[in-house]
C-alpha positions as CSV (number, residue, x, y, z in Angstrom):
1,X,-46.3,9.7,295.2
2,X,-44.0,12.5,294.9
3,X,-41.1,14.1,297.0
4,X,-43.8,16.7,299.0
5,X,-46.0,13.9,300.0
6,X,-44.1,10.6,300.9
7,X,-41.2,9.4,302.6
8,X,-39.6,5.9,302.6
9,X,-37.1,3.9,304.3
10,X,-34.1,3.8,301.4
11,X,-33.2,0.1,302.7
12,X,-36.9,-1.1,301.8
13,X,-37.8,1.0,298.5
14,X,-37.6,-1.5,296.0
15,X,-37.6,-1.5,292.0
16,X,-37.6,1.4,289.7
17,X,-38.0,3.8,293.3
18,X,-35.2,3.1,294.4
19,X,-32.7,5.2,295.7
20,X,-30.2,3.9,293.3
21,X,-32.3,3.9,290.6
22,X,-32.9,8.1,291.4
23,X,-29.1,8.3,291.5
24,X,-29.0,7.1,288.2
25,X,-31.6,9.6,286.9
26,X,-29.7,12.5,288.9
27,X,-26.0,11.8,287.2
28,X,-28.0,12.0,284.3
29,X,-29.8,15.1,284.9
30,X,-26.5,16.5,285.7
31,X,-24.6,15.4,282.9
32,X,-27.0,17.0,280.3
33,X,-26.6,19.9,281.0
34,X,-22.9,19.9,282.0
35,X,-21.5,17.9,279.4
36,X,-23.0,19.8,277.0
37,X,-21.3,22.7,278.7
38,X,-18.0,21.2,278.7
39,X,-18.5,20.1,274.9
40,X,-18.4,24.0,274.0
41,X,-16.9,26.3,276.5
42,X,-13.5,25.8,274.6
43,X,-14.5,26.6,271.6
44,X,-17.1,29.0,273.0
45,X,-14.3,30.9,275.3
46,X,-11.7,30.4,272.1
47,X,-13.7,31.2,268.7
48,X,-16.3,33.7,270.8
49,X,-14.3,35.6,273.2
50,X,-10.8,35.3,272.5
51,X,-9.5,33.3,275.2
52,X,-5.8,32.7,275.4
53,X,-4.5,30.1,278.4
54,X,-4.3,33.3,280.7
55,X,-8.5,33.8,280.4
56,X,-9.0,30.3,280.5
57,X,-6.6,29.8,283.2
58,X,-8.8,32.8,285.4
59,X,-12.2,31.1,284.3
60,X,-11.2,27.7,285.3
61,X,-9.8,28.8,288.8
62,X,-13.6,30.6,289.1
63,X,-15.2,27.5,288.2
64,X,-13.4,25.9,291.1
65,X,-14.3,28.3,293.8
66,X,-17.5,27.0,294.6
67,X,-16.1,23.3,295.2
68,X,-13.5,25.0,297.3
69,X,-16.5,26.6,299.2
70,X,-17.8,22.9,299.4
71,X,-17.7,22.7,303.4
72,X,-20.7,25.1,303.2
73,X,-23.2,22.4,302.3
74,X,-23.4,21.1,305.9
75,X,-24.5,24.7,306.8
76,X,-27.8,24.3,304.5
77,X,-28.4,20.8,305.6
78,X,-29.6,22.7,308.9
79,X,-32.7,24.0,307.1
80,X,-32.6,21.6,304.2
81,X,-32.5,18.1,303.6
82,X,-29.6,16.2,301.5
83,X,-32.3,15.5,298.9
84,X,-33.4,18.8,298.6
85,X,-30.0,20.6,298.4
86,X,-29.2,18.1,295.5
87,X,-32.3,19.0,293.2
88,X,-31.9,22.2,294.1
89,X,-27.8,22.2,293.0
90,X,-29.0,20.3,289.5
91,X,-31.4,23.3,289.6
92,X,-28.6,26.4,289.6
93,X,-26.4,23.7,287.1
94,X,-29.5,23.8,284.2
95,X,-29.9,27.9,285.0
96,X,-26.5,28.9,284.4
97,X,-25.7,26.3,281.6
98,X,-28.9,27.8,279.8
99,X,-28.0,31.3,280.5
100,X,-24.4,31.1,279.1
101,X,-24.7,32.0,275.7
102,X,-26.6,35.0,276.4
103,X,-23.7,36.5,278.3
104,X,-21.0,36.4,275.7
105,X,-18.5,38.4,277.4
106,X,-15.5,38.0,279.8
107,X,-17.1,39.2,282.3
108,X,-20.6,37.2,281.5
109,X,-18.9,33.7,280.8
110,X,-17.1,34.5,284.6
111,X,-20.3,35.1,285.8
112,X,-22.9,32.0,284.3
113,X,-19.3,29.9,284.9
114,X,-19.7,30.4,288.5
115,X,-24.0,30.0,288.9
116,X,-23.4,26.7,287.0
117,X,-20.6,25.5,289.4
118,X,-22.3,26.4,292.2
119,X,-24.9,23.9,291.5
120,X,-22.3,21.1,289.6
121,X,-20.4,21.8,292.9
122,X,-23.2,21.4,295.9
123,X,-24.8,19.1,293.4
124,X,-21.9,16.0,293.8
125,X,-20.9,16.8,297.3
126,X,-24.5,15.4,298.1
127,X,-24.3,13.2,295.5
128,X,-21.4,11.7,297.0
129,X,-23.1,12.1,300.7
130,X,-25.9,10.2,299.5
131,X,-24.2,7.3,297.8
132,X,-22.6,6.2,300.6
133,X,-25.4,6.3,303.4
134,X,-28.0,4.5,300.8
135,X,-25.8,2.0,298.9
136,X,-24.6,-0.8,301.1
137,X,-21.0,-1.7,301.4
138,X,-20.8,-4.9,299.6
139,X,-22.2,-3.6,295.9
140,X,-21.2,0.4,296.5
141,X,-18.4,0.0,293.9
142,X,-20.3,-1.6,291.6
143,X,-23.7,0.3,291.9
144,X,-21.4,3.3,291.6
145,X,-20.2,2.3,288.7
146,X,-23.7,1.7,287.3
147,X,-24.0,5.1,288.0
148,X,-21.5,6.7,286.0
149,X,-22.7,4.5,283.0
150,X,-25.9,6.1,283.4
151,X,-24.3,9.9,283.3
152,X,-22.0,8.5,280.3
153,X,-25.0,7.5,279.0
154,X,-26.8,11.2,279.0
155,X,-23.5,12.2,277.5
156,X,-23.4,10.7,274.9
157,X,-26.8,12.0,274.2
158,X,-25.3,15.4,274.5
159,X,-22.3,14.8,272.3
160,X,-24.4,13.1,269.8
161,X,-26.8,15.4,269.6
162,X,-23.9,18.2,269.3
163,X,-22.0,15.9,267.3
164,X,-24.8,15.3,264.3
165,X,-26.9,18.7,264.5
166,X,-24.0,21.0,264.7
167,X,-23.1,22.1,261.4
168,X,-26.0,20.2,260.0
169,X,-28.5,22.7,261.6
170,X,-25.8,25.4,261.9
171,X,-26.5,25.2,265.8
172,X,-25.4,28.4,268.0
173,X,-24.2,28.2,271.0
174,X,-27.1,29.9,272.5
175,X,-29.1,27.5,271.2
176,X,-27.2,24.6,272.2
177,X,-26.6,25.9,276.3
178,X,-30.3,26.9,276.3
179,X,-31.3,23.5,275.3
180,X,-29.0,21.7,277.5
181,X,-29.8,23.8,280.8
182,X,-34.0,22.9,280.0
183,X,-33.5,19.8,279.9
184,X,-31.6,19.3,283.0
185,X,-34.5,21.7,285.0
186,X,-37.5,18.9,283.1
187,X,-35.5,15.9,284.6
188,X,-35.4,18.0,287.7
189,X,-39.2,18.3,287.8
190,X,-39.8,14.8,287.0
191,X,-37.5,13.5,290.2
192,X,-39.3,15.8,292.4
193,X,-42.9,14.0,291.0
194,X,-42.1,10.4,290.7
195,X,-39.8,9.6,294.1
196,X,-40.3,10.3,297.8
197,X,-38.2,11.7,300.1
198,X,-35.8,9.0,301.0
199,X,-34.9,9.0,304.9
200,X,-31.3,9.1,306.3
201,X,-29.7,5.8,307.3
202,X,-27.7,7.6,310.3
203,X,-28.8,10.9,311.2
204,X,-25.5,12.8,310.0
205,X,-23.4,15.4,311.9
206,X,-24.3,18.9,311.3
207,X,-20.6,20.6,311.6
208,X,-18.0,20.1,309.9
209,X,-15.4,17.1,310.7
210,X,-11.8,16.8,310.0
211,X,-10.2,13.4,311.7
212,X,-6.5,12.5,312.4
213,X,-7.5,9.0,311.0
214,X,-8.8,10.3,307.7
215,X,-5.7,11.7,306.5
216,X,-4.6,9.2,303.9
217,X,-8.5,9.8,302.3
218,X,-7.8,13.5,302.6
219,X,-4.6,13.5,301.0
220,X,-5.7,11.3,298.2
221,X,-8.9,13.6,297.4
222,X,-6.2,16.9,297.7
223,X,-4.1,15.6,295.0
224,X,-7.1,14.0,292.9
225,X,-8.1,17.4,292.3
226,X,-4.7,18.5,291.3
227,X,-4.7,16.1,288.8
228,X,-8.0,16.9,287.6
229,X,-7.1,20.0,286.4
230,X,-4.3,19.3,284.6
231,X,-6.9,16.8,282.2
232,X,-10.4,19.3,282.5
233,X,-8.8,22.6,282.1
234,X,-5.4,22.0,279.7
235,X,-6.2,18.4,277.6
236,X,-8.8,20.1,276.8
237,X,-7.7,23.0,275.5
238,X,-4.6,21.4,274.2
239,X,-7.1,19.7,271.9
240,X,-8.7,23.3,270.8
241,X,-5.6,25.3,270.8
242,X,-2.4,23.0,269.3
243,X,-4.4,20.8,266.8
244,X,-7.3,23.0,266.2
245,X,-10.0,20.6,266.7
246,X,-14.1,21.9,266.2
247,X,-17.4,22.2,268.1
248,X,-18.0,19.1,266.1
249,X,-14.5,17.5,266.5
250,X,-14.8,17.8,270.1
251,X,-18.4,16.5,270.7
252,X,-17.0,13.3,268.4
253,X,-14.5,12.8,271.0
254,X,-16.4,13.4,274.0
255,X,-18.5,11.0,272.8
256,X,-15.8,8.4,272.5
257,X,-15.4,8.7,276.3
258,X,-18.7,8.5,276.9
259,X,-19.2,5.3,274.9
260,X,-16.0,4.2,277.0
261,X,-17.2,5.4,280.2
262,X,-20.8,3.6,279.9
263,X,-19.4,0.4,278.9
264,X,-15.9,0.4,281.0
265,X,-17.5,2.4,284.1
266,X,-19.8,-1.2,286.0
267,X,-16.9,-3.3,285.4
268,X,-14.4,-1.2,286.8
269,X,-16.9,-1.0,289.7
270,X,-17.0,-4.9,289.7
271,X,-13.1,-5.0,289.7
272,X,-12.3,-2.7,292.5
273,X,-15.1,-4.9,294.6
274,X,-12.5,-8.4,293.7
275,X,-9.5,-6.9,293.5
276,X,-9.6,-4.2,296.2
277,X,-9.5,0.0,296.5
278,X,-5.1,-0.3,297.0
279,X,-4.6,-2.6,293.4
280,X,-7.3,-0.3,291.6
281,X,-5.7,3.1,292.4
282,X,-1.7,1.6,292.1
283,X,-3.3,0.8,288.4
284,X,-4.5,4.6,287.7
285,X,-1.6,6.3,288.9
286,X,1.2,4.5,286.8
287,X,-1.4,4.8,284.0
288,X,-1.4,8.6,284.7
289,X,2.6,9.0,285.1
290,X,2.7,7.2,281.3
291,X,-0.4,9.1,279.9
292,X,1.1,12.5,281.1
293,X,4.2,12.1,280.4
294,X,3.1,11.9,276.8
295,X,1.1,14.4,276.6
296,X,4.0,16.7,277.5
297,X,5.2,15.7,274.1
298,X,2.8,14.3,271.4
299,X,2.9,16.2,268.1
300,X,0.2,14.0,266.4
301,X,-3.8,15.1,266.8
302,X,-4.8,11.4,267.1
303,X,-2.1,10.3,269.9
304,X,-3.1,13.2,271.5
305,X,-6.9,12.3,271.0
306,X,-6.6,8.4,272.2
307,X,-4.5,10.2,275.1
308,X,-7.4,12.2,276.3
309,X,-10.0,9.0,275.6
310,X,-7.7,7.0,278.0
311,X,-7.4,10.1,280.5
312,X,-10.6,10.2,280.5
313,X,-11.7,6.5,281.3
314,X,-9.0,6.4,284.4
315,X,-11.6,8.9,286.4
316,X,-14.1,5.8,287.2
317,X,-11.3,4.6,289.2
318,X,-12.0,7.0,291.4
319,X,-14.7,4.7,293.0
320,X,-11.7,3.4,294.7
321,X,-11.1,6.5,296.4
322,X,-15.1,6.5,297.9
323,X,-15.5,3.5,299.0
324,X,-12.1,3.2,300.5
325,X,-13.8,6.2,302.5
326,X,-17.1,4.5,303.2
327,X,-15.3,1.5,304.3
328,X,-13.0,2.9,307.2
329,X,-15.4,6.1,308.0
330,X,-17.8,6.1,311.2
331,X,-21.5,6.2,309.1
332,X,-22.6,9.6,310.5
333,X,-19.6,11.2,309.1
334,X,-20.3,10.8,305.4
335,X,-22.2,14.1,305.0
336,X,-19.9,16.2,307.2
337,X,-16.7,14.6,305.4
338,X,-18.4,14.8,302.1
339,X,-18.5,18.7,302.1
340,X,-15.1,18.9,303.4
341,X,-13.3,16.5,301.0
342,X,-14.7,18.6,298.0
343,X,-13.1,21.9,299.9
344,X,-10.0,19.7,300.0
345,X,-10.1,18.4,296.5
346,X,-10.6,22.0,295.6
347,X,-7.3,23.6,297.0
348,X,-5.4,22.9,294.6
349,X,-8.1,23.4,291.8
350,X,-8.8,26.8,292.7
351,X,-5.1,28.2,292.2
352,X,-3.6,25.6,289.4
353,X,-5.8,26.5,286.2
354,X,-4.8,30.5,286.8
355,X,-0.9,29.8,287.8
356,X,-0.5,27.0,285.4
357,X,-1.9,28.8,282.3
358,X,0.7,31.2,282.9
359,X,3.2,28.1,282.8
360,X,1.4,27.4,279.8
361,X,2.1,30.3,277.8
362,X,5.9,29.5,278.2
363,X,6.1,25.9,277.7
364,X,2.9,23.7,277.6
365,X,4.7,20.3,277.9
366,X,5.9,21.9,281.7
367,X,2.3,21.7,283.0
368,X,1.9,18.3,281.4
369,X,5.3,17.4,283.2
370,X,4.3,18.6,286.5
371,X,1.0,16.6,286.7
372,X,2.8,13.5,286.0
373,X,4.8,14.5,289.2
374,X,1.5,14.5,291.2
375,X,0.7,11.5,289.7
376,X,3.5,10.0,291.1
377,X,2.9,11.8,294.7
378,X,-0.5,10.0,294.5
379,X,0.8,6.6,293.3
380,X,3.0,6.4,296.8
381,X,-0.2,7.6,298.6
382,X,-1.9,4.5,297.2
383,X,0.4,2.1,298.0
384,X,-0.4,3.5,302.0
385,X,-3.9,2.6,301.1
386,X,-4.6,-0.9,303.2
387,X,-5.9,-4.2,301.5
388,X,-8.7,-4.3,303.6
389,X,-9.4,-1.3,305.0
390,X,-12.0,-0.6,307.5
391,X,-12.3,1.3,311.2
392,X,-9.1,1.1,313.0
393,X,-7.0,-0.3,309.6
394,X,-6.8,3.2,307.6
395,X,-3.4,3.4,306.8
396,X,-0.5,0.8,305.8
397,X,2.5,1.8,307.1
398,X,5.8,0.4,306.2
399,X,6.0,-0.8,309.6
400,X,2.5,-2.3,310.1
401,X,2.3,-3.6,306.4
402,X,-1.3,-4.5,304.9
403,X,-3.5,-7.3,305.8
404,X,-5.4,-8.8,302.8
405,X,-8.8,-9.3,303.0
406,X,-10.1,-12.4,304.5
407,X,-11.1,-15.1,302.8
């Protein structure tokens, strides 16, 4: 059995070929590579090219362009399958992870930045796509969330590995990005031998689709990815730049949220399932507004380090936000909308790294203070978000308030 010769029925294909169980192997695939990636680009840009916030700023704002170009993906599904364009994407990821440390210029780093985002980028818009036509509505959350515990998981293989063998084996980061990009491409190789070709649930629209009813979902993704940045591009760098923390210092602490992530990431999934999409995403945002806020502020290298650890575990939250989506969206939609919520979520992420590390180089805490206002934009979006949403109940307004769930 293998993708080229057999297809099955995703609702029927039971034990370790599953689609879920593929899922799993695929956020894994992706995370090798990219977390290792993520591990060292700031030290890589800092120690190795020089970066101040205004280079890191321009890189970040390249690495977003090809989410921003997201929409594109429902282009290729017209001579490719969903499957396909997703092994493909992890493809492009391992290439320009592996190539990066071979390029070690501004220029070059621009250059293998973009290759791997394409395929990071392309890579969870069909991810997403395919989570939500193959995992059924009543365990999405928490299958999702097994899902993420499986990519924490490959993480923390990266950030170990980085962690230990670093200065032990006086890595480079050649080495390192080389390593990380093979193995994504032999995980790659083994998906494409040991599953089928899953078929669609609901054949899916090929054009793009932008609904008047969606709005609240759009609105929620745009300022997601606002938020995003202000944690991926400048806690990050924070971390590098202010308290001067190591290759080695760095994996230790990615590998805290990893540990966090694996263990935190199902039950967060099980949560949202009880407690509902509205209560899950209220709790993220005043976490956020506190956790930012903070940040603008902290003068000690270990608040700032359990700031970033909690940062980092609100992000499975963000189930919420999906199946919210799969719950009020009509099924053939999910590709279509897929491609356009990552062009939506990538707005903001495309001009924020390059304008807000020129905030940065006057006043750091500003930035921090600004994404704790988007935090609170996205808190009052989430109260709009219904108790039980579904087709027809998208949005509760103060005059038509939410209806809980029934019992």
């Amino acid at each position: 059995m293998s993708y080229f010769t057999a297809s099955a029925d995703p609702a029927q294909a039971k034990g370790w070929r599953s689609p879920a169980v593929m899922l799993m192997i695929m956020a894994g695939a992706m995370q090798l590579s990219f977390a290792a990636w993520w591990n060292l680009m700031n030290n890589f840009a800092v120690h190795e090219l020089d970066f101040t916030g205004r280079e890191i700023g321009i890189q970040q704002s390249i690495r977003e362009i090809p989410g921003f170009l997201a929409f594109t993906a429902i282009y290729l599904l017209l001579v490719m399958r969903e499957q396909t364009l997703a092994f493909v994407s992890l493809i492009f990821l391992g290439l320009g992870v592996a190539a990066t440390g071979y390029f070690p210029t501004t220029w070059g780093f621009y250059f293998t930045t973009f290759v791997m985002s394409v395929g990071f980028h392309y890579y969870e818009t069909m991810n997403q796509s395919l989570s939500l036509q193959w995992l059924p509505k009543e365990t999405a959350a928490a299958s999702m969330g097994k899902i993420i515990a499986v990519g924490a998981f490959a993480q923390l293989v990266a950030y170990g590995i980085i962690f230990i063998a670093w200065q032990t084996f006086q890595l480079t980061f050649e080495t390192v990005f080389l390593i990380a990009g093979a193995l994504t491409l032999v995980v790659v190789g083994f998906l494409v031998i040991a599953f089928p070709h899953f078929r669609e649930g609901v054949p899916q629209r090929k054009k793009l689709v932008l609904r008047k009813r969606y709005w609240l979902y759009y609105a929620l993704t745009f300022m997601g990815g606002a938020r995003r940045q202000i944690f991926t591009v400048f806690a990050g760098f924070l971390m590098v730049e202010r308290f001067g923390y190591h290759v080695h210092e760095v994996a230790g602490l990615f590998l805290l949220n990893g540990v966090f992530n694996m263990l935190l990431a199902p039950k967060i999934g099980k949560l949202i399932m009880r407690f509902g999409e509205r209560r899950a995403l209220t709790v993220e945002y005043i976490g956020l507004i506190c956790v930012f806020t903070t940040y603008a502020f902290v003068t000690n290298a270990a608040l700032a380090a359990t700031l970033y650890v909690i940062d980092h575990a609100f992000f499975a939250i963000a189930i919420a936000m999906k199946t919210y989506f799969q719950k009020i969206a009509d099924p053939a939609d999910i590709a279509p909308t897929a491609g356009v919520a990552f062009t939506i979520n990538h707005i903001a992420a495309v001009f924020i790294p390059a304008a807000f590390g020129l905030i940065w180089l006057i006043s750091p805490s500003a930035v921090f203070l600004i994404g704790a206002g988007m935090a609170g934009i996205s808190l009052f979006l989430a109260r709009l978000v219904p108790l039980a949403p579904r087709e027809g109940n998208e949005v509760a307004l103060p005059w038509r308030p939410a209806t809980a769930p029934a019992e």
